[in-house]
N, C-alpha and C positions, 0 to 999 in steps of 0.2 A: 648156467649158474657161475657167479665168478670167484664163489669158493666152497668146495663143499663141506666144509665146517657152517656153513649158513646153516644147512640140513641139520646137524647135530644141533645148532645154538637152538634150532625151530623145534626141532624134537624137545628138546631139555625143557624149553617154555613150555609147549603142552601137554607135557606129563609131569610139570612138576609138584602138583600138588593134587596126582592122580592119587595119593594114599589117602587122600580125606574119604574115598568111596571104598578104598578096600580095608580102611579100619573100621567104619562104620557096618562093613559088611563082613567084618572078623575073615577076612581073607589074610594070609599070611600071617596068621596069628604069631610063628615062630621069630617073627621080628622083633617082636617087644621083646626078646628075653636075648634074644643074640647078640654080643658086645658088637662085633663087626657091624649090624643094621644100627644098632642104639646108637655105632658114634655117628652116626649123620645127623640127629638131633641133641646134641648136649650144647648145652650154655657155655660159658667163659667159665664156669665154675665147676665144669662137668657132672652137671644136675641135668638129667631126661625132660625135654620140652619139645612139643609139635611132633610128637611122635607118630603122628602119621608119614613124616617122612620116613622114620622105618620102612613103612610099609610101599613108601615110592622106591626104594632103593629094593627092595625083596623084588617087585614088577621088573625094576628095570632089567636087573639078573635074569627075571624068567622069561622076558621077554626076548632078550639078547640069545637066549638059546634056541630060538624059531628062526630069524630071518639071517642070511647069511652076510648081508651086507654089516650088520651088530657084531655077530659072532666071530667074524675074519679078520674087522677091521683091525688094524695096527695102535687106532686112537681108541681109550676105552675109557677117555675123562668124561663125556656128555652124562656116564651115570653120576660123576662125582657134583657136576651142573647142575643136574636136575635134584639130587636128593638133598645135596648139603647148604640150599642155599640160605635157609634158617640160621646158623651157627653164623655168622658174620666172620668169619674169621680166613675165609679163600684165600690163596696165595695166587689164584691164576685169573689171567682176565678173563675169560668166559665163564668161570664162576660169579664173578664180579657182575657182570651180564645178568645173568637170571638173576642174582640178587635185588639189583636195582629193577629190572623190567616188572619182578614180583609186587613188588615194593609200590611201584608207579600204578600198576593196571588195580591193586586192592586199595588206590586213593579213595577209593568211591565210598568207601565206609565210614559209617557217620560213626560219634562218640558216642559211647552207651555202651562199652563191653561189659558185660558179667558174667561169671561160670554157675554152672552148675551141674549135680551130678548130670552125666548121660545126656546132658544138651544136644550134644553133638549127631548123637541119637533121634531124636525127638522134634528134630524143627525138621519144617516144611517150607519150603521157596515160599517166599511172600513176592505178589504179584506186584511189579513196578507200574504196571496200567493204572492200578487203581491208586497208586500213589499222585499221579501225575497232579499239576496244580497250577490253573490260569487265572481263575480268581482270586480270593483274599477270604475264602471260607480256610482259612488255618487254622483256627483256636484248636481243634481236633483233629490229627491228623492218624489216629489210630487207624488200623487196615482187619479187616474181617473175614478176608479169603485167604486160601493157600492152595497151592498146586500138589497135585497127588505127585509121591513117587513111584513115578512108571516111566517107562522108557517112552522116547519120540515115538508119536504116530499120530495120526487122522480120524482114532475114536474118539467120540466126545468124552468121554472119561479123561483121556492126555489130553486136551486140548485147552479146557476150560477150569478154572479155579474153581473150588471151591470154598464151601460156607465151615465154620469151624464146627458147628453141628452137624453135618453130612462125614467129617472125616473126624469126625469123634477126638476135638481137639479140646483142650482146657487151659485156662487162662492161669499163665504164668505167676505164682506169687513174686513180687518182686523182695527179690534177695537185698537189698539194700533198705529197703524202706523209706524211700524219700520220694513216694509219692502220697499226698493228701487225695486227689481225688482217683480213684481206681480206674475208671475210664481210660484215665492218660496213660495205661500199661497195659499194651494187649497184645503179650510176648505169648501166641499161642503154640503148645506141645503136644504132642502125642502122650496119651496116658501110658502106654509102655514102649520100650525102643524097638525101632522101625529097623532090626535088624535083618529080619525075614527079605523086606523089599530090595534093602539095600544088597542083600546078597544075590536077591534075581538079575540087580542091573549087573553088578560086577561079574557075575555067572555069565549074565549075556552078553559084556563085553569081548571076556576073554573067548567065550565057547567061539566068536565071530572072528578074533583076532587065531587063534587057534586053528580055525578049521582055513583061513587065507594062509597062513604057514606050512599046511599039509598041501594047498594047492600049488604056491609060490612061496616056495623060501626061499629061492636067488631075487625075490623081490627088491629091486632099487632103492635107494635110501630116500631121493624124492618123493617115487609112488610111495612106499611104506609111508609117510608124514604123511601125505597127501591123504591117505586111506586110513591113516587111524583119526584125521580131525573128523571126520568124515563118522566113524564108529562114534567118538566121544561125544557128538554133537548127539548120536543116537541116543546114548546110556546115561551121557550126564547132564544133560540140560534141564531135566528138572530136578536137579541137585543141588540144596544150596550149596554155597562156597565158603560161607564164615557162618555161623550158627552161634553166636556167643553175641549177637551185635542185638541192639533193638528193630533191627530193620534188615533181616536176612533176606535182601532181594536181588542179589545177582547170584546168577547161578556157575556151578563147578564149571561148566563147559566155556562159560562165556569169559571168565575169569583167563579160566587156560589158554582159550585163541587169541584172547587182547595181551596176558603178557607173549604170547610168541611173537606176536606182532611189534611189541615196544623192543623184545630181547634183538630180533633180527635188524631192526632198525637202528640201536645204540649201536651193537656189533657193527656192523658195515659205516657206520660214521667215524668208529673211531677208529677203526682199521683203515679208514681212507684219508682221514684230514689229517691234517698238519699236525695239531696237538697230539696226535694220535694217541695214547691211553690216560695220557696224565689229569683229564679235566674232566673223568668217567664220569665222576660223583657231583659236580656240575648243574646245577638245576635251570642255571639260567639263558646257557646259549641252545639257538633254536637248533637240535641235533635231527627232529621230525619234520615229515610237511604232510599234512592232513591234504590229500588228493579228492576233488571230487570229479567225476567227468558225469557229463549229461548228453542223453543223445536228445535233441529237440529236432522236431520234424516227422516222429517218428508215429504218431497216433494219424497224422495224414497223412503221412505214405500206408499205413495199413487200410483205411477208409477209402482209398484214392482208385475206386474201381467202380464201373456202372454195376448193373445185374443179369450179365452177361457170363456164368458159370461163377458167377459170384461169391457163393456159400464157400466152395473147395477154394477158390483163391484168397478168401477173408482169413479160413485157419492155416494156409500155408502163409499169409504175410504178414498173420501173427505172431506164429511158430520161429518165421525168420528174423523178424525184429530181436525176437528174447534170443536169437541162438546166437545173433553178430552181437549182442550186448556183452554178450558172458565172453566171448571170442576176444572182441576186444579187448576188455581188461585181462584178458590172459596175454594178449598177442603183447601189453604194455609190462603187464610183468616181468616177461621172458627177455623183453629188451633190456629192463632195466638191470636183470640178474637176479630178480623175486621170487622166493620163494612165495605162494597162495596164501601162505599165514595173514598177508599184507594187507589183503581183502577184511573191512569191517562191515562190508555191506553190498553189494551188488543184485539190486531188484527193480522194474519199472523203469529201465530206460536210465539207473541212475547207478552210478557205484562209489564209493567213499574207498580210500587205502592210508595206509596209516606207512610211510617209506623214510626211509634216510634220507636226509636233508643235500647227498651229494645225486641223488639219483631227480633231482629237477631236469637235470637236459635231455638225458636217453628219454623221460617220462615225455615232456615235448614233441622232439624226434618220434618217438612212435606214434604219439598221437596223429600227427602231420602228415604220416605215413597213412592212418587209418583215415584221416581225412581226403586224400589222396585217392584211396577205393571206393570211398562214401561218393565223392564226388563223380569219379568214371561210373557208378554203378547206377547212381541213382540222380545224377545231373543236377547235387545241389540240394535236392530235397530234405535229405537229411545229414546232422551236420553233430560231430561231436566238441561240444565245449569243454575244458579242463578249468580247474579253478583248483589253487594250489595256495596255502597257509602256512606259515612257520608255528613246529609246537616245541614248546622249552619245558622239559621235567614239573616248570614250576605251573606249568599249564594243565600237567596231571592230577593236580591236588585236586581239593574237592570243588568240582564245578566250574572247572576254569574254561574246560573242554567246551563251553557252549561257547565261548569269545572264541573258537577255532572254528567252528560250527557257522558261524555268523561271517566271518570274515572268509571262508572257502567259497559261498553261498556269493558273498559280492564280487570274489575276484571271477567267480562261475558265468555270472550274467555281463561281466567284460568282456570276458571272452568271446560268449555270443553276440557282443557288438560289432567283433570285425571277424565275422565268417570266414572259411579258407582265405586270410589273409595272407598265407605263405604260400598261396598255391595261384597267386594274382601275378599271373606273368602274361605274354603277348598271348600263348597259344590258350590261354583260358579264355579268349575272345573269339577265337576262331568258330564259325560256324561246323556244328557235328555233321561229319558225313554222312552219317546215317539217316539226313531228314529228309520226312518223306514231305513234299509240298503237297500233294492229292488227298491226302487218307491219314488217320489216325488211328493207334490200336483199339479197338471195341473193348476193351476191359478197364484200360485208365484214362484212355485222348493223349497218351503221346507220339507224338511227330517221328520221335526214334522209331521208326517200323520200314520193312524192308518190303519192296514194293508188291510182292505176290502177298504178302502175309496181311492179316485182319488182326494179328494180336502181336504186339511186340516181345522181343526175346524176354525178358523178365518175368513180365505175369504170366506168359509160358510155364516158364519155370519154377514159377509161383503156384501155378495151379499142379504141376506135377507134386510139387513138396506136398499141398494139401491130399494130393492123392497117399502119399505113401510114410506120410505119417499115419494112418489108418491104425497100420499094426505095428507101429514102435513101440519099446517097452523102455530101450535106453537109446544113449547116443553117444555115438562114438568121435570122438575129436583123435584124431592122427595131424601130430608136425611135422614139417620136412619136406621134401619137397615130394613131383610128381610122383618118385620110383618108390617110397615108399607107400605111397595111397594103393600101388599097383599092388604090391606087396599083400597087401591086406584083401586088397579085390580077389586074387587069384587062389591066396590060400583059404579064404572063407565064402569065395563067391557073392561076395558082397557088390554092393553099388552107390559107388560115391554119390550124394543126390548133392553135395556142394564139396568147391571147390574154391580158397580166395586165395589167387596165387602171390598179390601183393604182401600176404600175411602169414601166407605158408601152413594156409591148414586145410584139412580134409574131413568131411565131416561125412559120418553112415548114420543112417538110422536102421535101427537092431531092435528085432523083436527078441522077446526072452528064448526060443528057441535057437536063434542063432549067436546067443551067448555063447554057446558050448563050443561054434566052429571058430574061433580066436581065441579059447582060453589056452591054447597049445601056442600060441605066438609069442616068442619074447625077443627084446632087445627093442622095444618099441615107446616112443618119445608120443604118448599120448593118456586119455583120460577117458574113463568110462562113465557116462552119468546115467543114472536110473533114475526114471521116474518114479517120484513118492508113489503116486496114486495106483501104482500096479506091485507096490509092494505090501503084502498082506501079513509078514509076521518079520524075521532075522534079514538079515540084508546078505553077507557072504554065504550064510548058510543056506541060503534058500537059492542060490543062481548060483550058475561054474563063472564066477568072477575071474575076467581077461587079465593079465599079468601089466596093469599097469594101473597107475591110480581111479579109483573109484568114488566116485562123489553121488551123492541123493538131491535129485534139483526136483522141485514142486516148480508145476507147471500146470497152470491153468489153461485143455487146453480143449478142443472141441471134439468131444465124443461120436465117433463115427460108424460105431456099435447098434445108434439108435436114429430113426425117423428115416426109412427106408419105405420108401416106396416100393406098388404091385410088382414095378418091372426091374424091381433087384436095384435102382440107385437110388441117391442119398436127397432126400429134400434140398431143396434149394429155398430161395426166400419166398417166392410164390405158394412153394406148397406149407412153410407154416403162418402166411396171410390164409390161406383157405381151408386150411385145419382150426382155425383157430374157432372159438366159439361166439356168436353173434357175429358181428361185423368182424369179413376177413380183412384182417391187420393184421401186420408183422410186426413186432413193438421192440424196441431197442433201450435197454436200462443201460443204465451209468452211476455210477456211485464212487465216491471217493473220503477219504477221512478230511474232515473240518480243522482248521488250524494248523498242522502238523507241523509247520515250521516252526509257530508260535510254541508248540507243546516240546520243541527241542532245543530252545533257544531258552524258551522262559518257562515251559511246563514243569521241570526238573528241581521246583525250589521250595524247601518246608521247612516249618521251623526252627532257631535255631534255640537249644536250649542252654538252664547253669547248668554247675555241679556234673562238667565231665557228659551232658546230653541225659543226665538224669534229673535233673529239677524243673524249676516251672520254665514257659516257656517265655524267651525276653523281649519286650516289647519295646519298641520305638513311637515316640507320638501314638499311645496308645493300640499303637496295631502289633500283630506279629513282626517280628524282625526276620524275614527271610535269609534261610544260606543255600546261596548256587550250587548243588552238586548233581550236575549235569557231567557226570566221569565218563571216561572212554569206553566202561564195561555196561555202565548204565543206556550210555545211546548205542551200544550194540545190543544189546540186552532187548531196548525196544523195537530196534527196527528190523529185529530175527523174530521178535514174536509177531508182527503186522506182518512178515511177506507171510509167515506162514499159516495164519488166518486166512492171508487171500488168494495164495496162489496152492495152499495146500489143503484147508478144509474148503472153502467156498466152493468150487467145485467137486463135492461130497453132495452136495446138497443138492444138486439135480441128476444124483440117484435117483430120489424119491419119484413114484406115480405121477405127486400133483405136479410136478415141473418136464414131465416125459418130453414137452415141445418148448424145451429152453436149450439154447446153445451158448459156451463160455467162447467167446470169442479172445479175452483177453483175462486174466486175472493176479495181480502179482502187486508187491509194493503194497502199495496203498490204495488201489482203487480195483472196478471193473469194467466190465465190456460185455453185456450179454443180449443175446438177439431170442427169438422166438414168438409163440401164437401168443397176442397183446393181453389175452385173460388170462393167463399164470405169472406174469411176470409183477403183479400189483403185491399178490399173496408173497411171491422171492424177494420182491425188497424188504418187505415187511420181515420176512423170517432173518435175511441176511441184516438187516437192521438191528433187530430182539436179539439173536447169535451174537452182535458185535460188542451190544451193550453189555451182555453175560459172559462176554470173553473180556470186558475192561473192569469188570467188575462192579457195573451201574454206575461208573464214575463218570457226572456229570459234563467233566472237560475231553471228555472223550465222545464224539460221537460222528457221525458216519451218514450225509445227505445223499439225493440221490434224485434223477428227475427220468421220464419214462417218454417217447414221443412215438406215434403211433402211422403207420404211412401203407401205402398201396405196396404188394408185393414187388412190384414193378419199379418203385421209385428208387433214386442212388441214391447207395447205399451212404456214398459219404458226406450227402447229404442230411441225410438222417442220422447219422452219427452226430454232426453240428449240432443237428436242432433237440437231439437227445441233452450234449453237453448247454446249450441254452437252457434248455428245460433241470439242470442241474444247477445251474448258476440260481436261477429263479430261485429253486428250493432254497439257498444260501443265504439270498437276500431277504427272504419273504419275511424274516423277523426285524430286520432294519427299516423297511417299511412299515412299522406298528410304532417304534419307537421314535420319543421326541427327539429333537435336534440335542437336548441335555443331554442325553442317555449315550454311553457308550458301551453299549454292547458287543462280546467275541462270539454269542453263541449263535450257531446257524443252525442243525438241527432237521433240518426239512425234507420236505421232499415235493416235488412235482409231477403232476399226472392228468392228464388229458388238461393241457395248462392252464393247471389251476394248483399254483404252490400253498401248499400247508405246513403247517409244525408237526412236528412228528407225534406231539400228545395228544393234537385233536385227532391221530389216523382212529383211533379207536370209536369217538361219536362219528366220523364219515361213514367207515365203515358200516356200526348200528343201522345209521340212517338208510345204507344198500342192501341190509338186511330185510328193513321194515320196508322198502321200495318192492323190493322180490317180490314180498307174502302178496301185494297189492298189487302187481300188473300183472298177478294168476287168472284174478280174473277181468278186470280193464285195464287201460291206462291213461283212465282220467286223472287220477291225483295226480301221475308222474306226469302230463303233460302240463297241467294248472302249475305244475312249480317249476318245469323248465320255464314257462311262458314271464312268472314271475320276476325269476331268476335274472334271466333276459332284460326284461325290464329296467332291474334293479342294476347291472350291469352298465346300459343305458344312462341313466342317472347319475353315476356318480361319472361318468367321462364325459358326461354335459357339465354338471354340480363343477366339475375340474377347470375344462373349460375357460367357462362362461363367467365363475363367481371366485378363479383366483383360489381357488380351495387346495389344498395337500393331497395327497393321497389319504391320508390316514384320516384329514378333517371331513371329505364327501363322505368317506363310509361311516364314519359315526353317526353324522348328523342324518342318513340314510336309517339307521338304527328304527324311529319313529315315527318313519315316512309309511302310507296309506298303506302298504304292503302287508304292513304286519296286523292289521284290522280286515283287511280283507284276507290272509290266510286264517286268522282266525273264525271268519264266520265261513270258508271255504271247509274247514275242517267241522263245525255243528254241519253242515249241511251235507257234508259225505259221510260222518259216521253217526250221525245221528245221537242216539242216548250210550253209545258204548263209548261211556266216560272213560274208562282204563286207555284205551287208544287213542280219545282226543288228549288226555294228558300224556300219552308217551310222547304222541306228534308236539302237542305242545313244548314239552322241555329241549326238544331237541332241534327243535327249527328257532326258536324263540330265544339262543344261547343263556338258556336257563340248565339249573344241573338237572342231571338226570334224576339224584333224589336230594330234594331240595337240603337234607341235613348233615350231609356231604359237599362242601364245598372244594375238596379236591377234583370232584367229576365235573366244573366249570371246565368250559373248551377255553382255553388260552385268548385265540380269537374267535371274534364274533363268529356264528354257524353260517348267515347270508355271506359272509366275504369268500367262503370257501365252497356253497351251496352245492354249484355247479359240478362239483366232481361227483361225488356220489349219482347226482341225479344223470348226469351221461355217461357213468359208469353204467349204469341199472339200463338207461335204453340200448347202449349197445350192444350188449349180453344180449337184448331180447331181439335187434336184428334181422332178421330173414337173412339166411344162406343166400349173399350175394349182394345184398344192403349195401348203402354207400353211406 
C-alpha cells in the first residue's frame, strides 16, 4: 500500500453514513442529545440536520475501542472524515474527500424528495430489476415490490422481493398533492416503523464486529476494512440509503462501497498530480479510470477435456478458472497500491474497478505480468484483456456512468485484438520442450506431455484440485513468497493445492474444521473467503475466523456430497447417462441473461418529470422524454444482485429430490453450466427460469434463455458443451425468426430442447401437451407415433417449400398452417377417441394452435403448436425408452 492513510480514507467511505441503520435502529440513542455527537451534524446556522451522523460518530468512538490498530493510532481524524461530512465546512483535505466522494456515488438519485414523519422508518429497498427499461412502455413507471429487511443470505425470504400486500405495505398519500392521477405515486410504507428489524441488523452487525475483536484486536487496519465491507455487505444491503426520495432503490451497502471507491480514488489523484489539492472541487478533468479486465478463453479451457476421469477434472477447472479470476484482480490491485474498495464488480471471468487516474501503468504492468503466467501455463489459451476509460466528477451525475460503461466495453475488445502483444518476442516462437511428437495427454490432446505419462502435468493437477475441493468450506489466499506458504503448511498442516510463483500467491483449501488450526497465526499478508453456501446463520460468530481479512464468495460449485456410487466413488458422466430415466443421456444446460449489455448501457432510463420530479411526466414528439441515470451505485447495485442469484441461490436449488442427478459445473455472473440425467434438467430450466422472473420482479426486459443438448455418456465433453451453447443461441434467435424484416425486436426469451427452440410462453402448452402424451402411451403408442410421423413430415415440407419455392422461413410455416396435415390429424383424432368429445376437444385446441378455452385469448401459444410439435412429442418417447434405448 503506498500510503496508509488510503486505509483510513476507505474506512471513513464505508462507514460514513453507517448511522442511517443505527438511528433507524435507535442504537446510540445518547447522540441526539450529546452536544459533542450533535456538532457533526449542524448547518452554517447551527440548527441539527442528518442527525444520523450523530449516530456515525457514537459507532466510530465504539468501534475504535475494539481494534488496536484505531485505538493506538497517533491519527484520530478518519472519525472526524467519516462523521462530519454533512456540515460543508472541513478545514482538512481528507474531509474534503468523503465530502465529495459522498456527494458523487448519491448522484444516482432522482428529483422527488419529500419528508415525512417516520419515513425513514418505514421504506423498504425498491428493487432496481424491476425498474430496468429497454422498450418505450414508460407512460408508468410506478414499482410494486420491495425487499424485506433481513440480512444477506440464500433463504428465499432474503432473496426475492416482494409484493406490497405480502409485506403489508400502504400507499403513500402524497404530501404535496400534485398528483392528478394516483397511479403515478406508489411511494409504498410500512404501516408502523420497522424499528424492531432494523435493530436485529444492527444487533447483528455489531455482535459479529464484536465477537472478531474478542478474537483479534491487533487486527490490521487493511484486514479490519477488508472484514467489515465484507459484514456490511451482510447487514446492510437490504437497506435502503435515501428513504425520502420517490424511488428508494439503492441500498446502504452499496452506497457505502461506491463512495469508498470514488473517496480512495480522488485521494490518490490528488495526492499524486501536479495540481495536487487545489482542483479537488473540479468536476471536469478525468481524476477516475473505469477498469474492466475480461478473461476470454476461459469457458474452453474448462470444456477442453475428453471423458477420461472427466467429472473430477470439469469441477476442478472450474473451481480454478473462478480462483485465478479473483487472484488476478487482487494480484493488480496490490501492484497498483489498492485498497479492495476499488473492486465494483468481479464475476464470470469479468471484473470492473473504479482507480485513480495515475494508476493506468502499474494497472498495465500487472496485467502483462498475469498475462505472462496465462501464457506459460496454459500456452495461450487464455488470455486477459484490460479495457480502461477516463471518468470526470461530471460523469457521476445522473446517468452519465453508462458513456463509461460503453466506452471501457470498446477499449476491452481492442485489447483482445492484439493478444500477448507485449509478450511477442523471438523466444515466443521457440518450439516448447516439452513436446511430445508420439502421444497426447488422454484428458485434453495436448502435446505438452512427458514421454512415460498418459496425462499431462495440468489436468493432473486439475483433477487433484477436483479431488480435494470435496471438503472445502473456505479458501485461503497467502502472499509472499515460498517461506511463508511453508509457514502456514507447518503450523496448520496444511497443503498448498496451488501455488503462482509469477504472482506470489498460495492458495489452501480449508475445511471449517481446519479454521481453528490458523486462527492462532498472525502477521500474515493474506484473506480468508468462505463459502456462502456453507454458511447457515452469523459469519464470525459461527467459525474461529483466521486473523486476516475475511471475505463471503458465492461460488457455484459441484456438490460432491451426492451421486456416489456402490463402490464408494463419485459418478462420472457415464453413470448420470444411465441413471437417467428412459434414454441414458447425460444432458448439459446453459443459460445466460438476454441483453445485459443493452440493460446497462440503455436499461437504466425513465422518465423524466416537472415540478422538482413530482408532476406529470414531459414528453418529446409525444413520447416520454427519457433521463440516463445509469449511476456508479446503480450498475453496482445490479450486478451484486445477478452474481448473487447465480453463483449464490442457483445452486440452492439442486438441493431439492427432483434435481438429485444435476451437477453445477459453473455458476456465477450472469449465466450457467450444469450437467446431469437429461430428464431433470427440462423441469431446472423451467424453475431457474420462473425464480429469475420473480427475482426481477416479472419485468418484462429482463429475462434469462437457455438451450439443453443431449449426448452418449461417452461423448467429449467439450463438445457438448458447444452444441449445448448452439442449442442456446437457437433459443435467442427463435423469436427473430417469426418476425418481419419491419420489426425490430430486443426480446429473446427462449429456450431450446431436444432442438427444437420455443418461447418461453408457449413452455406451458408443450409441456400440457407431454402430459396428455403420458396418460396415452400407458396404454399404446399409436397416437404418439401417428404425430411423430406427422411431425416429420411437416418438418420435411417446409425445407423443400424453402428450397424449392424461394420461401422465408417464417413464409413455408404459415402457408404449412393448412396443409393436408391438419385434416388428417383431425379425422386421426375421431377415429382414436371415438365419441369422447371432452379429449378430442383438448387434442384439438392444442395441436390446432387454437386457445385452450376459447374465451381467453391470453392462453393463444405465441407461435404456431406444429412449428414447435416435435419437442414435447420426443420428449414423451424418450422418457418411455427401454434401459439401454438409443
Amino acid at each position: 500500500m503506498k500510503d496508509e492513510k488510503v486505509h483510513r480514507i476507505v474506512l471513513s467511505g464505508l462507514l460514513h453514513d453507517i448511522g442511517k441503520l443505527l438511528e433507524r435502529a435507535e442504537v446510540f440513542p445518547e447522540a441526539r442529545s450529546d452536544p459533542h455527537y450533535l456538532s457533526f451534524c449542524k448547518d452554517s446556522n447551527g440548527h441539527p440536520t442528518h442527525l444520523h451522523a450523530a449516530h456515525t460518530a457514537a459507532f466510530c468512538d465504539w468501534l475504535e475501542q475494539r481494534f488496536d490498530c484505531l485505538r493506538n493510532a497517533s491519527d484520530k481524524g478518519w472519525k472526524m472524515w467519516c462523521s462530519a461530512h454533512h456540515r460543508n465546512d472541513e478545514s482538512g483535505f481528507e474531509s474534503t474527500v468523503i465530502r465529495i466522494a459522498d456527494r458523487l456515488s448519491s448522484s444516482e438519485r432522482e428529483t422527488g424528495e419529500y419528508y415525512k414523519r417516520e419515513i425513514h422508518k418505514k421504506t423498504l429497498l425498491e428493487p432496481v430489476l424491476e425498474r430496468v427499461c429497454l422498450q418505450e412502455n414508460t407512460e408508468n413507471m410506478a414499482t410494486h415490490h420491495r425487499i424485506a429487511l433481513c440480512a444477506q443470505s440464500l433463504e428465499p425470504d432474503a432473496v426475492f422481493p416482494k409484493g406490497a400486500a405480502e409485506l403489508q405495505l400502504f400507499r403513500s398519500e402524497n404530501p404535496e398533492a400534485r398528483f392528478e392521477d394516483p397511479a403515478q405515486w406508489n411511494h409504498l410504507l410500512a404501516k408502523q416503523p420497522l424499528t424492531e428489524a432494523y435493530r436485529s441488523l444492527a444487533d447483528g452487525l455489531m455482535n459479529e464486529i464484536e465477537t472478531l475483536a474478542k478474537q483479534h484486536p491487533d487486527l490490521g487496519l487493511a484486514d479490519l476494512t477488508a472484514t467489515l465491507t465484507t459484514l456490511l455487505e451482510r447487514y446492510t444491503v437490504n437497506v435502503p440509503s435515501a428513504t425520502n426520495l420517490r424511488h428508494p432503490d439503492i441500498s446502504l451497502f452499496d452506497h457505502l462501497r461506491t463512495t469508498a471507491a470514488i473517496a480512495q480514488g480522488l485521494y490518490l489523484y490528488q495526492s499524486e498530480s501536479d495540481l495536487q489539492k487545489l482542483d479537488i472541487e473540479s468536476k471536469a478533468d478525468p481524476k477516475w479510470l473505469l477498469v474492466c479486465g475480461d478473461f476470454s478463453g476461459i469457458q474452453k479451457f474448462i470444456y477442453n477435456l475428453t471423458n477420461k476421469g472427466a467429472a473430477k477434472g470439469l469441477r476442478g477447472r472450474s473451481f480454478y478458472v473462478q480462483m485465478f479470476c479473483r487472484i488476478a484482480c487482487d494480484f493488480i490491485l496490490r501492484q497498483a497500491g489498492l485498497n479492495r474498495a476499488a473492486v465494483l464488480y468481479n464475476s464470470g471471468g469479468k471484473f470492473y474497478l473504479l482507480v485513480p487516474a495515475t494508476s493506468r501503468k502499474p494497472i498495465l504492468e500487472a496485467a502483462a505480468r498475469i498475462n505472462g503466467w496465462l501464457l506459460a501455463e496454459f500456452y495461450g489459451s487464455v488470455f486477459l484483456g484490460i479495457g480502461m476509460t477516463p471518468v470526470t466528477g461530471d460523469m457521476f451525475e445522473q446517468g452519465k456512468m453508462s458513456t463509461a460503461w460503453k466506452q471501457v466495453a470498446e477499449a476491452l475488445e481492442k485489447d483482445r485484438l492484439t493478444r500477448f502483444k507485449s509478450h511477442l518476442n523471438p523466444a515466443f516462437f521457440e518450439p516448447d520442450t516439452g513436446f511430445n511428437p508420439v502421444k497426447s495427454c488422454e484428458v485434453c490432446g495436448s502435446r505438452i506431455l512427458e514421454m512415460k505419462s498418459d496425462i499431462c502435468g495440468t489436468c493432473q493437477r486439475l483433477e487433484n484440485i477436483g479431488s480435494w475441493i470435496k471438503t472445502m468450506d473456505a479458501v485461503f489466499l497467502v502472499w509472499g513468497d515460498g517461506a511463508e506458504s511453508k509457514r502456514i503448511e507447518e503450523a496448520a498442516n496444511l497443503k498448498t493445492f496451488l501455488r503462482i510463483e509469477p504472482l506470489g500467491v498460495s492458495v489452501f483449501l480449508i475445511s471449517e474444521e481446519k479454521l481453528a488450526d490458523i486462527a492462532h497465526i498472525r502477521n500474515l499478508d493474506a484473506e480468508c473467503l468462505v463459502l456462502a453456501n456453507t454458511l447457515k446463520n452469523r459469519l464470525i460468530t459461527s467459525i474461529s475466523a483466521p486473523a486476516c481479512a475475511l471475505s463471503l464468495m458465492a461460488l457455484g460449485k459441484w456438490n460432491s456430497d451426492r451421486n456416489i456410487g456402490p463402490d464408494g466413488d463419485e459418478w462420472d458422466f457415464e453413470d448420470y447417462a444411465k441413471n437417467a430415466i428412459g434414454i441414458q443421456r447425460l444432458g448439459i444446460l446453459r443459460m445466460d441473461v438476454d441483453n445485459l449489455g443493452s440493460v446497462f448501457i440503455d436499461g437504466l432510463r425513465w422518465p423524466e418529470r416537472s415540478q422538482n420530479g413530482w408532476g406529470n411526466i414531459i414528453l418529446e414528439n409525444g413520447k416520454p422524454k427519457l433521463k440516463t441515470m445509469a449511476s456508479i451505485s446503480r450498475m453496482a447495485t445490479l450486478s451484486r444482485q445477478l452474481h448473487w442469484f447465480f453463483a449464490g441461490y442457483v445452486p440452492t436449488l439442486l438441493d431439492q429430490d427432483r434435481f438429485n442427478r444435476c451437477q453445477i459445473v459453473y455458476a456465477g455472473g450472469d449465466d450457467l453450466f450444469v450437467i446431469g440425467s437429461w430428464d431433470q434438467l427440462p423441469s431446472l430450466a423451467e424453475t431457474i427460469r420462473e425464480d429469475f422472473r420473480r427475482f426481477c420482479c416479472y419485468n418484462p426486459d429482463m429475462s434469462i434463455s437457455g438451450g439443453i443438448s443431449l449426448h452418449d455418456g461417452k461423448f467429449p465433453i467439450y463438445k457438448g458443451a458447444q452444441m449445448a451453447g448452439e442449442a442456446e443461441h437457437q433459443a435467442k434467435t427463435v423469436r427473430n425468426h417469426w418476425r418481419s424484416d419491419e420489426q425490430n425486436g430486443i426480446r429473446k426469451d427462449g429456450f431450446c430442447f431436444l432442438e427444437t427452440p420455443i418461447v418461453w410462453e408457449d413452455w406451458d402448452a408443450a409441456r400440457t401437451i407431454h402430459v396428455l402424451l403420458e396418460e396415452e402411451v400407458r396404454g399404446d403408442r399409436g397416437w404418439l407415433s401417428y404425430l411423430m410421423q406427422m411431425t416429420a413430415a411437416n418438418q420435411m415440407w417446409v425445407e423443400r417449400t424453402i428450397q424449392t419455392n424461394g420461401k422465408s422461413w417464417v413464409q413455408a410455416w404459415q402457408e404449412l398452417a393448412y396443409q393436408s396435415w391438419r385434416w388428417r390429424t383431425a379425422y386421426q383424432l375421431r377415429r382414436r377417441f371415438g365419441k369422447d368429445e371432452k379429449k378430442i376437444q383438448t387434442w384439438a385446441n392444442v395441436l390446432f394452435n387454437d386457445r385452450y378455452d376459447h374465451h381467453d385469448p391470453e392462453k393463444e401459444t405465441t407461435l404456431p403448436v406444429y412449428s414447435w410439435l416435435s419437442l414435447p412429442l420426443r420428449w414423451t418417447d424418450y422418457l418411455h425408452r427401454t434401459k439401454g434405448g438409443k
